[in-house]
C-alpha positions as a Markdown table, in Angstrom:
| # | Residue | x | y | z |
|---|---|---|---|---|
| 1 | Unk | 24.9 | -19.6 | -6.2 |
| 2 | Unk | 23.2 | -17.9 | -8.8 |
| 3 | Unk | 24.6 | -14.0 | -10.0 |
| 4 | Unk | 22.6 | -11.3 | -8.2 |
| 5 | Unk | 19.9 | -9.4 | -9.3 |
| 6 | Unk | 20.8 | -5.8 | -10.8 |
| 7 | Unk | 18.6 | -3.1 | -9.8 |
| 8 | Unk | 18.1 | 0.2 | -10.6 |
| 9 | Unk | 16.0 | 2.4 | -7.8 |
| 10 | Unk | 14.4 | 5.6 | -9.0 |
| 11 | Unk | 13.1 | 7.7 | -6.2 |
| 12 | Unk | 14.8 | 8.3 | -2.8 |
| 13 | Unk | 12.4 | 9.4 | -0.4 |
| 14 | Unk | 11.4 | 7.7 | 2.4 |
| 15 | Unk | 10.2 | 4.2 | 0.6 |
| 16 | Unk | 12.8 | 4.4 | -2.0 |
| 17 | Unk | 15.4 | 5.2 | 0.4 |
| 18 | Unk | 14.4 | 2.5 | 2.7 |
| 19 | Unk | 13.4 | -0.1 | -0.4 |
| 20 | Unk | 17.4 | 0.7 | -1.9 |
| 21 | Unk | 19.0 | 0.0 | 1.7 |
| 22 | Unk | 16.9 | -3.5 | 1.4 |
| 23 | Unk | 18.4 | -4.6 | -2.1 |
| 24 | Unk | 22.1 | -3.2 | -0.4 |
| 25 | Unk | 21.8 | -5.8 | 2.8 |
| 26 | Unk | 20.4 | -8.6 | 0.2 |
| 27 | Unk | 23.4 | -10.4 | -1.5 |
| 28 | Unk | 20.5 | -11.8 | -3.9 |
| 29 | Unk | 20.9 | -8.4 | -5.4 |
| 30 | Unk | 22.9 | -5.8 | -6.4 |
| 31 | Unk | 22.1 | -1.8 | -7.4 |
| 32 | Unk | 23.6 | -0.8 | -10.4 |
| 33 | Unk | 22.4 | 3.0 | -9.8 |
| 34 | Unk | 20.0 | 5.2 | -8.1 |
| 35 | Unk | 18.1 | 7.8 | -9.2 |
| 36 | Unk | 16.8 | 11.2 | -8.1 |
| 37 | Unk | 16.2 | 14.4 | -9.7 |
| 38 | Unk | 18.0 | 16.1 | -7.1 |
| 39 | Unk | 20.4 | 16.0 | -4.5 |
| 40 | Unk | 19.7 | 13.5 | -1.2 |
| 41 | Unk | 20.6 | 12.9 | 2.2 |
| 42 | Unk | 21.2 | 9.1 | 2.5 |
| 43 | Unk | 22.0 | 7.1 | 4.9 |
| 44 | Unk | 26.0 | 5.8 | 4.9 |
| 45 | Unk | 25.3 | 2.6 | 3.3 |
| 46 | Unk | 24.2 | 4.0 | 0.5 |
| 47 | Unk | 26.0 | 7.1 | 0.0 |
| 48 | Unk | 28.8 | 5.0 | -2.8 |
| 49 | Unk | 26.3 | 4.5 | -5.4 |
| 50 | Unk | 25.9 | 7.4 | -8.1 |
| 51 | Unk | 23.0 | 8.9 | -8.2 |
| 52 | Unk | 21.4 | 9.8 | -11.8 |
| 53 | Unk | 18.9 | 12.6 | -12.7 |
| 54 | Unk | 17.2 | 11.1 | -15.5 |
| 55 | Unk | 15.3 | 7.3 | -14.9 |
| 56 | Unk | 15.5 | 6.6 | -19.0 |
| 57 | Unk | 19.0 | 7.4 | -19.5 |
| 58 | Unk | 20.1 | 5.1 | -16.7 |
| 59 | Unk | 17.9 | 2.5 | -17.9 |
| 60 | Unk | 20.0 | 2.4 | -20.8 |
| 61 | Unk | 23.5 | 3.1 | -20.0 |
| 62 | Unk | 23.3 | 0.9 | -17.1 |
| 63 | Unk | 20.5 | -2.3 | -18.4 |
| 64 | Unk | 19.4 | -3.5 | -15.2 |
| 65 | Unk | 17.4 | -6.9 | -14.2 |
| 66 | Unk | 15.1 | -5.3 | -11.9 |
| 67 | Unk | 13.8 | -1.7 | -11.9 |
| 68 | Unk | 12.6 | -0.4 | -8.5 |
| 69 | Unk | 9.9 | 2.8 | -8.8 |
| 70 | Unk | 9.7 | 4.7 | -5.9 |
| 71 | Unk | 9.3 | 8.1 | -7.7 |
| 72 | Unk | 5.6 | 9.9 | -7.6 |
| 73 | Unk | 2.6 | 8.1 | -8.5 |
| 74 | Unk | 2.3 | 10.3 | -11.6 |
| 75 | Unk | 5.1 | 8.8 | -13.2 |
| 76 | Unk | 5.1 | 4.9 | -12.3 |
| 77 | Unk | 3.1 | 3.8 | -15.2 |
| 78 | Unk | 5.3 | 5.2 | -17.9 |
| 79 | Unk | 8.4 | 4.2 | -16.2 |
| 80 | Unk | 6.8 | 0.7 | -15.5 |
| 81 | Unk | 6.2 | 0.1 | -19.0 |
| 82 | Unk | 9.7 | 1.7 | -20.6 |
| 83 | Unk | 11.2 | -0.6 | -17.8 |
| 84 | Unk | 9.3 | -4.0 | -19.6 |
| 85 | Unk | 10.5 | -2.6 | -23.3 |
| 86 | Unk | 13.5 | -2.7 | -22.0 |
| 87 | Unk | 13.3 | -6.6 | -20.6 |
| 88 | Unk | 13.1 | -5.5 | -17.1 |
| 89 | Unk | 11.4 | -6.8 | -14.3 |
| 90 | Unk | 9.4 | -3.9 | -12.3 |
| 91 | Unk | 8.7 | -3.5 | -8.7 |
| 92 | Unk | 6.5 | -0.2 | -8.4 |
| 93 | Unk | 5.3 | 1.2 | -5.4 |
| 94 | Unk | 1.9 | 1.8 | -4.6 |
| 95 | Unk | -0.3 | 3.2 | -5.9 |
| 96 | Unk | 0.2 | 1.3 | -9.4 |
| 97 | Unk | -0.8 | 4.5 | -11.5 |
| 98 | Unk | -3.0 | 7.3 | -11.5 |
| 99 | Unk | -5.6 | 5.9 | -13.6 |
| 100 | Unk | -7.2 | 2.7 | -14.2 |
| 101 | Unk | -6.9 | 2.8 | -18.1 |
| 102 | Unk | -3.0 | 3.2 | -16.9 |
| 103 | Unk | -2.6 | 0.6 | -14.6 |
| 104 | Unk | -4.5 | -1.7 | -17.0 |
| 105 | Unk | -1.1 | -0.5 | -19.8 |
| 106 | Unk | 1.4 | -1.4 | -16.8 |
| 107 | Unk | 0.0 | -5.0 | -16.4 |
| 108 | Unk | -0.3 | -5.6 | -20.3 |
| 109 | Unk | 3.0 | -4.6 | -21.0 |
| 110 | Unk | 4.1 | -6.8 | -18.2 |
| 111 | Unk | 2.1 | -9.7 | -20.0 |
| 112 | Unk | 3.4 | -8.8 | -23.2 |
| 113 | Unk | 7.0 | -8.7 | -22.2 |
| 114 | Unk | 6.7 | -11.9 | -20.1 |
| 115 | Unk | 8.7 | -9.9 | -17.2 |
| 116 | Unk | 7.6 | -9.7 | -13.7 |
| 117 | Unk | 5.6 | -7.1 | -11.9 |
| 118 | Unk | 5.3 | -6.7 | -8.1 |
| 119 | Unk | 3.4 | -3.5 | -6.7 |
| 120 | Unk | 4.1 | -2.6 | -3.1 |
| 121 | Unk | 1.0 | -3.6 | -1.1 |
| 122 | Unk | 3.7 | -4.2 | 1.6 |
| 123 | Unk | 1.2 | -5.2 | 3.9 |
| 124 | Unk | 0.8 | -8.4 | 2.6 |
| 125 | Unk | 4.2 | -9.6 | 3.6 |
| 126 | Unk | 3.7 | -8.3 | 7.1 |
| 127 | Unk | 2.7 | -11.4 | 9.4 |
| 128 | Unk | 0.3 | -9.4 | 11.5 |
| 129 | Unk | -1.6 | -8.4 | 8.5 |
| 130 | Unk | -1.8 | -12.3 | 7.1 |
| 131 | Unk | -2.7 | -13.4 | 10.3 |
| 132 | Unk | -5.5 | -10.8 | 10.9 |
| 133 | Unk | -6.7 | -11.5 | 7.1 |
| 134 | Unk | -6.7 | -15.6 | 8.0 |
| 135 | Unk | -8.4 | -14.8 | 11.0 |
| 136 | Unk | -11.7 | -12.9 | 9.2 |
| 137 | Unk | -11.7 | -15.2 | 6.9 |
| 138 | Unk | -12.6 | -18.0 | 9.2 |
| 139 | Unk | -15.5 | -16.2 | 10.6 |
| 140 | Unk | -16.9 | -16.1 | 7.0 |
| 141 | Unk | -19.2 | -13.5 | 5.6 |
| 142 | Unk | -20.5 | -10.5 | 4.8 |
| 143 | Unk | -18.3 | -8.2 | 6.3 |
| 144 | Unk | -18.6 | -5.2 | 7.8 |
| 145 | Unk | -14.7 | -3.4 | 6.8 |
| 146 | Unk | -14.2 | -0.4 | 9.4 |
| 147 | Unk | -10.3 | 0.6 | 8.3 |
| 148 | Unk | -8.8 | 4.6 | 8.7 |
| 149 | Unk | -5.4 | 6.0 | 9.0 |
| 150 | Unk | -5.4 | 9.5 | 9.7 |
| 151 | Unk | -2.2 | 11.5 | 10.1 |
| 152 | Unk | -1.4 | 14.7 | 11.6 |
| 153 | Unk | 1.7 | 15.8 | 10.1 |
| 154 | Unk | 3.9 | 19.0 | 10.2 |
| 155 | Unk | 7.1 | 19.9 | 9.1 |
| 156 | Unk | 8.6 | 17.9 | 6.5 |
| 157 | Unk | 6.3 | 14.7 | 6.7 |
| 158 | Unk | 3.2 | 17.6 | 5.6 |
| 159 | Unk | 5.9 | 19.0 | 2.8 |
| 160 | Unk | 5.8 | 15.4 | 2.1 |
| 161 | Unk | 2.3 | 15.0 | 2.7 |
| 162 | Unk | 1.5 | 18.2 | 0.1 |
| 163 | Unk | 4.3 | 17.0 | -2.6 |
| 164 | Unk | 1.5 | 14.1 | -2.6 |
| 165 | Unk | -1.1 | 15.8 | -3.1 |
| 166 | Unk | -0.4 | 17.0 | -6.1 |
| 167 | Unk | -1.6 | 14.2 | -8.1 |
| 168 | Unk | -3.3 | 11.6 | -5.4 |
| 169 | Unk | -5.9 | 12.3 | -2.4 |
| 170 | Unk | -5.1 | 10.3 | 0.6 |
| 171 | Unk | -8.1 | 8.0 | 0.1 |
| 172 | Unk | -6.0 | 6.9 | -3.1 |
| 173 | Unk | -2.7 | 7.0 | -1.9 |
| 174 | Unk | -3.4 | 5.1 | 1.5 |
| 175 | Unk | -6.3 | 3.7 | 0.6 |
| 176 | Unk | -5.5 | 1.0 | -2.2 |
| 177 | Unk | -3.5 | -0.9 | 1.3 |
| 178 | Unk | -6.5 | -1.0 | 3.3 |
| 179 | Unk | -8.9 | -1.7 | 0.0 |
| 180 | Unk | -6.6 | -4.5 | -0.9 |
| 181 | Unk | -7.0 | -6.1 | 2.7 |
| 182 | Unk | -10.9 | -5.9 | 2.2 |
| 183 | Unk | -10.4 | -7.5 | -1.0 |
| 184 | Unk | -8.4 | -10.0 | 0.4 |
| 185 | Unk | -11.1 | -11.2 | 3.5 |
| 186 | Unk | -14.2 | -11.1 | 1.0 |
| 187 | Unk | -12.7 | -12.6 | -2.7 |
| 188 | Unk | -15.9 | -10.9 | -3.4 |
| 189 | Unk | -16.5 | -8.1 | -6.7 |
| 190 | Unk | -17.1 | -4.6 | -5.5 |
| 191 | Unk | -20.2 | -3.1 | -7.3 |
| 192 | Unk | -20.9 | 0.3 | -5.7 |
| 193 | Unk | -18.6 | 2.7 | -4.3 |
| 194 | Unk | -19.2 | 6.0 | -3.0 |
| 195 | Unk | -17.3 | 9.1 | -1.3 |
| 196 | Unk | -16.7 | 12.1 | 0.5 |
| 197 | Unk | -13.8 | 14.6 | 1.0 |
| 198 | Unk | -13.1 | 18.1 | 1.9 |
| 199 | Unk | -10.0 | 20.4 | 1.6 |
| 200 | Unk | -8.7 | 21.7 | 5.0 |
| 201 | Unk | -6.3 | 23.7 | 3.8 |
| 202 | Unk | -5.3 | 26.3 | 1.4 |
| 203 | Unk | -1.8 | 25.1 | 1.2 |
| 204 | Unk | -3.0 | 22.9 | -1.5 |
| 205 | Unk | -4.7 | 22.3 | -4.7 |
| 206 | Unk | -7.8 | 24.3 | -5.2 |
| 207 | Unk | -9.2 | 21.0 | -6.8 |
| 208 | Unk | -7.4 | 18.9 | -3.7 |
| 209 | Unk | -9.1 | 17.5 | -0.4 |
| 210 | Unk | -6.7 | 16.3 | 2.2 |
| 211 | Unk | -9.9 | 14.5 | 3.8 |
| 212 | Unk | -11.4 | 11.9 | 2.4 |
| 213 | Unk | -14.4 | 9.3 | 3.2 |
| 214 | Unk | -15.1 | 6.4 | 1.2 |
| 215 | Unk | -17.5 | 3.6 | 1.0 |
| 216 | Unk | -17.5 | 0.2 | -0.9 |
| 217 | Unk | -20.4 | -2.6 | -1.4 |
| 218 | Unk | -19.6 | -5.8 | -2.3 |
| 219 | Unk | -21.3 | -8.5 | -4.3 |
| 220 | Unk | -21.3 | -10.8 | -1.5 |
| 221 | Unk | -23.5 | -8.1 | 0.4 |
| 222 | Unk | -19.9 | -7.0 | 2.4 |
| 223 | Unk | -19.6 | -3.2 | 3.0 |
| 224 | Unk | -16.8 | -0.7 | 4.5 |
| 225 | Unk | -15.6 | 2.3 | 4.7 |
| 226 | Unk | -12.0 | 3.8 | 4.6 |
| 227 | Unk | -11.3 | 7.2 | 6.1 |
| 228 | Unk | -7.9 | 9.0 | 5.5 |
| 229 | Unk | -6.9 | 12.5 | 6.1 |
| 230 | Unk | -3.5 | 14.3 | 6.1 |
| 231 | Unk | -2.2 | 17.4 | 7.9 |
| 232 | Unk | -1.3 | 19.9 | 10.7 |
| 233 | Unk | -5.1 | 20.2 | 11.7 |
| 234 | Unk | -6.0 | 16.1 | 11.4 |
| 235 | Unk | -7.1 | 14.7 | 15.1 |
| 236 | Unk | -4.5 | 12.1 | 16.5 |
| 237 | Unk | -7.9 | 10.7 | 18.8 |
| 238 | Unk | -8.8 | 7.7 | 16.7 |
| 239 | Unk | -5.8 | 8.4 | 14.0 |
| 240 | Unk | -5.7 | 4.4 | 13.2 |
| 241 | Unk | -9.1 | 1.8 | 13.6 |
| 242 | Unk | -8.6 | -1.7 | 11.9 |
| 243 | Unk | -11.6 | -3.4 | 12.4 |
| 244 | Unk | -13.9 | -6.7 | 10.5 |
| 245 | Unk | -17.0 | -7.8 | 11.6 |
| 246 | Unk | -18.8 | -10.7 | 10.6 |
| 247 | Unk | -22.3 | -12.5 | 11.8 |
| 248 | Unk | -20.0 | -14.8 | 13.6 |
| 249 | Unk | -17.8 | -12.2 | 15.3 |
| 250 | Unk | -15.4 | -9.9 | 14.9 |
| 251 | Unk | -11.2 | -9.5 | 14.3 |
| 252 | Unk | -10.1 | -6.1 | 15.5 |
| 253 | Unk | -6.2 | -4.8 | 15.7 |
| 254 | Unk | -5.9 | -3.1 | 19.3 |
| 255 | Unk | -3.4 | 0.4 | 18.9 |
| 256 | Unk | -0.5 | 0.8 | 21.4 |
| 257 | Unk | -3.1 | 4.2 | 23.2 |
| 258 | Unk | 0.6 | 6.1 | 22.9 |
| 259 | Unk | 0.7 | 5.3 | 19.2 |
| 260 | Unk | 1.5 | 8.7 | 17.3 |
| 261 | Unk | 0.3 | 9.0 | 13.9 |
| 262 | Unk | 3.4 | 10.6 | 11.9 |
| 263 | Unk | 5.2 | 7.5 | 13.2 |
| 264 | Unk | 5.9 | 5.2 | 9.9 |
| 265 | Unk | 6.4 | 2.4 | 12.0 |
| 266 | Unk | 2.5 | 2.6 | 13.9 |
| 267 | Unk | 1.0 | 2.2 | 10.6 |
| 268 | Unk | 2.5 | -1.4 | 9.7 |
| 269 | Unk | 2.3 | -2.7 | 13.7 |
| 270 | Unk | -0.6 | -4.2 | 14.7 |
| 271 | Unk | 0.3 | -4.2 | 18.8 |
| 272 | Unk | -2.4 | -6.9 | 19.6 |
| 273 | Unk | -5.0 | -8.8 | 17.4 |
| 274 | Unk | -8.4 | -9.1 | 19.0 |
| 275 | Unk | -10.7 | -12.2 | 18.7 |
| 276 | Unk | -14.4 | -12.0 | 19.4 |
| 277 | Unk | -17.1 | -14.9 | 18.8 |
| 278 | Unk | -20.7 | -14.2 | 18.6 |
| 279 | Unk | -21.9 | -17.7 | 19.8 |
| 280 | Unk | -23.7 | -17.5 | 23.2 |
| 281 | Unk | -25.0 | -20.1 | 25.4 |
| 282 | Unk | -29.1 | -20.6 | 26.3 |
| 283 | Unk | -28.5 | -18.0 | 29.0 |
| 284 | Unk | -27.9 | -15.5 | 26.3 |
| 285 | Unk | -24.0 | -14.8 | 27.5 |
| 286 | Unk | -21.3 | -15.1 | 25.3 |
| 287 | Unk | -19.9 | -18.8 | 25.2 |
| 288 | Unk | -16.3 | -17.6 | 24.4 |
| 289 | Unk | -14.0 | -15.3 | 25.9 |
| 290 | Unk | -11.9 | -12.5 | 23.4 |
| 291 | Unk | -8.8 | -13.8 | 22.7 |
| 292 | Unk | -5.9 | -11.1 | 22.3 |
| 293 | Unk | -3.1 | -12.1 | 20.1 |
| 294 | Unk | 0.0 | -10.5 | 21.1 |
| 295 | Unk | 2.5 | -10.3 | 18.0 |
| 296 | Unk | 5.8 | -10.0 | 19.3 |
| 297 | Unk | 9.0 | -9.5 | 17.7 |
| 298 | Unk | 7.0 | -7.5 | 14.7 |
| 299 | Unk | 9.1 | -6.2 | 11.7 |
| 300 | Unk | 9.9 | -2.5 | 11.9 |
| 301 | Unk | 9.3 | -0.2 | 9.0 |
| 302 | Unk | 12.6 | -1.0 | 7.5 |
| 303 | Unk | 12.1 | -5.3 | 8.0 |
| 304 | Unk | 9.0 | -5.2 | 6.5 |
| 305 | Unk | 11.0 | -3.5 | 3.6 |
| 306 | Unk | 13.5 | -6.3 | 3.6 |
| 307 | Unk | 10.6 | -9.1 | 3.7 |
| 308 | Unk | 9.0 | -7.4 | 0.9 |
| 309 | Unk | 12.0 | -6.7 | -1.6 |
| 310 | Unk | 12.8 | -10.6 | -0.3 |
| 311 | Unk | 9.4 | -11.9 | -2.0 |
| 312 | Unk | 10.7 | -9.9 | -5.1 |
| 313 | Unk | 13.8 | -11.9 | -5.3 |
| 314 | Unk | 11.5 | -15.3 | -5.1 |
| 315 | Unk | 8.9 | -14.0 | -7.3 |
| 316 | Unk | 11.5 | -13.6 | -10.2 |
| 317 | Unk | 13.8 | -16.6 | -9.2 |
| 318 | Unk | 11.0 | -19.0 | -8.2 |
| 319 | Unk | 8.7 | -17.6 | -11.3 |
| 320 | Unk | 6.0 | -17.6 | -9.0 |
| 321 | Unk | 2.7 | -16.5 | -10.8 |
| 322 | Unk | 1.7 | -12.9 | -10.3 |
| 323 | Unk | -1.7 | -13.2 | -12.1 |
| 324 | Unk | -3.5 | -12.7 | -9.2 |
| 325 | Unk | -1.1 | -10.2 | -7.2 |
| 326 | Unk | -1.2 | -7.9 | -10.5 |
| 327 | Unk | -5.5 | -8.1 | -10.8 |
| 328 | Unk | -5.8 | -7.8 | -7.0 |
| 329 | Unk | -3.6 | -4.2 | -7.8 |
| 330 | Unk | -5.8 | -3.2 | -10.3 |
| 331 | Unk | -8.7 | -4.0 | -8.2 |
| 332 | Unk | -7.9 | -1.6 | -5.3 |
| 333 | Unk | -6.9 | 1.2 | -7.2 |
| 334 | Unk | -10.2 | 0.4 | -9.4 |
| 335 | Unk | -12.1 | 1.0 | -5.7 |
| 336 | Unk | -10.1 | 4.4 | -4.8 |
| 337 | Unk | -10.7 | 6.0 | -7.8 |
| 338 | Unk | -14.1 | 5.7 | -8.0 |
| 339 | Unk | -14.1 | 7.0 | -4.3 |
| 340 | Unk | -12.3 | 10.2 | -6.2 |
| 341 | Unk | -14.8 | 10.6 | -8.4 |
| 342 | Unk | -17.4 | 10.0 | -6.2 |
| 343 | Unk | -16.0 | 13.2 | -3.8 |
| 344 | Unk | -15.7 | 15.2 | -6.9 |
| 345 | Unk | -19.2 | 14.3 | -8.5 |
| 346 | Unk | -21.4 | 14.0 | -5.7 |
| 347 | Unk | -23.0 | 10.6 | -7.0 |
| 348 | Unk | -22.3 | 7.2 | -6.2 |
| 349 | Unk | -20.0 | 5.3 | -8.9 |
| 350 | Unk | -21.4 | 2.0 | -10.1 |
| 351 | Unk | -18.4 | -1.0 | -11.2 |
């Protein structure tokens, strides 16, 4: 057997916090240090490892394999790329930077430094999600892409929720998942995007919306839209629609109607996926029945933590190519941003 991975984790909130427990249950690796800039509640299992204020210093006093970025989106590109110089391999959360021009540095200096870089579009190691991707991909296009995931939050998830803000608008943060799942479905180029978004509260930025509407075309002639808003005055009525439509039918994930929004573990379950064929009969009725998928025995939000920092472990060990997985990151973010500017300009942005 092979000596584990060493990892360094910088950011404990909830997806570092949960993304560090994963490495601790996985003998494939082993955490050499965390770090925060201050003090955390963690959970016992993790509560042995110091905890370090400053990500460069650790980097070099403790040389890990892997580095693990959980921190704010502001900072993942420069850590990223001090984390290649220094011959590691990077798994970043999303999104992969704050600008395009900076998450174009991340994946050169991945290139350049011949390491490994994994960004954590942890949907796509959630079965549900492949299955409902495989599934509009069969019906074959254009698409119509109908995605949101609203969230009313309060408390410490809108602390949370406003800590965000102050560098990414939920159409960006959010967004790049449900962008990267269109992308997925079509393989197609995005050529026009557009947006909208208002601020709903004076708790943050003057220059900040905490709503946000976007719309993408497609070169194949696919469109969508993405709608994400956070906060204590966001609806819970249609807080989550996951939806594709094709000429030949339609895939659609079915909520759980008790589903709250400021439950981490809604956004990742799919409850049921629903199948629906266009074909009719001469009578004009449909020929097929919708079939509902039931997905049982779906990962929680921690699991789908563990099946994502697993593919880490067999993208460095099995050097699987990431060529792909790094331009598809790119992509998204590509998409969102020009939704951003598309809020903040008024006019349509074309790619």
């Amino acid at each position: 057997m092979s000596a584990p991975i060493h990892v360094l984790v910088a950011g404990l909130g909830n997806m570092g916090r949960s993304h560090a427990l994963a490495y601790h249950n996985n003998p494939g690796f082993e955490i050499v240090g965390l770090v925060n800039r201050s003090k955390v509640d963690l959970v016992p299992e993790l509560q042995g490892y110091t905890i370090h204020p400053s990500f460069e210093a650790a980097l070099k006093e403790l040389k890990p394999d892997l580095c693990s970025i959980c921190t704010y989106s502001d900072s993942h590109a420069d850590y990223a790329v001090m984390a290649f110089e220094a011959g590691c391999d990077v798994f970043v959360e999303k999104p992969l930077a704050t600008t395009v021009a900076d998450a174009e540095r991340v994946v050169a200096a991945a290139k350049a430094a011949g390491r490994k870089l994994i960004v954590g579009y942890i949907l796509r190691h959630h079965p549900s999600w492949v299955r409902l991707i495989a599934e509009a991909r069969k019906l074959g296009g254009p698409y119509v892409f109908r995605m949101n995931l609203n969230q009313q939050s309060s408390g410490p998830t809108w602390a949370t929720h406003k800590a965000l803000m102050d560098t990414t608008p939920p159409i960006v943060d959010c967004g790049v998942h449900y962008i990267d799942v269109m992308c997925q479905i079509t393989d197609a180029r995005a050529v026009e995007v557009r947006g909208m978004g208002l601020r709903l509260s004076n708790e943050i930025a003057a220059d900040m919306y905490n709503y946000g509407h976007l719309q993408v075309i497609y070169e194949d002639g696919s469109v969508g839209w993405y709608e994400a808003g956070w906060g204590p005055m966001i609806s819970e009525t249609a807080f989550f629609v996951k939806d594709v439509m094709s000429p030949n039918g339609s895939v659609s994930i079915v909520m759980d109607p008790n589903a709250k929004s400021d439950d981490i573990d809604t956004h990742t379950k799919t409850a049921v996926i629903r199948l629906h064929k266009a074909e009719t009969g001469p009578d004009g009725k449909f020929l097929h029945k919708d079939e509902d998928l039931t997905m049982d025995g779906e990962p929680g939000h921690q699991e789908l933590c563990d099946l994502e920092q697993a593919y880490v472990l067999k993208a460095i060990t099995e050097n699987i190519n990431l060529e792909r997985h790094m331009d598809d990151a790119v992509q998204s973010l590509r998409i969102c941003l020009a939704a951003d500017e598309s809020v903040r300009t008024g006019r349509p942005v074309k790619l």
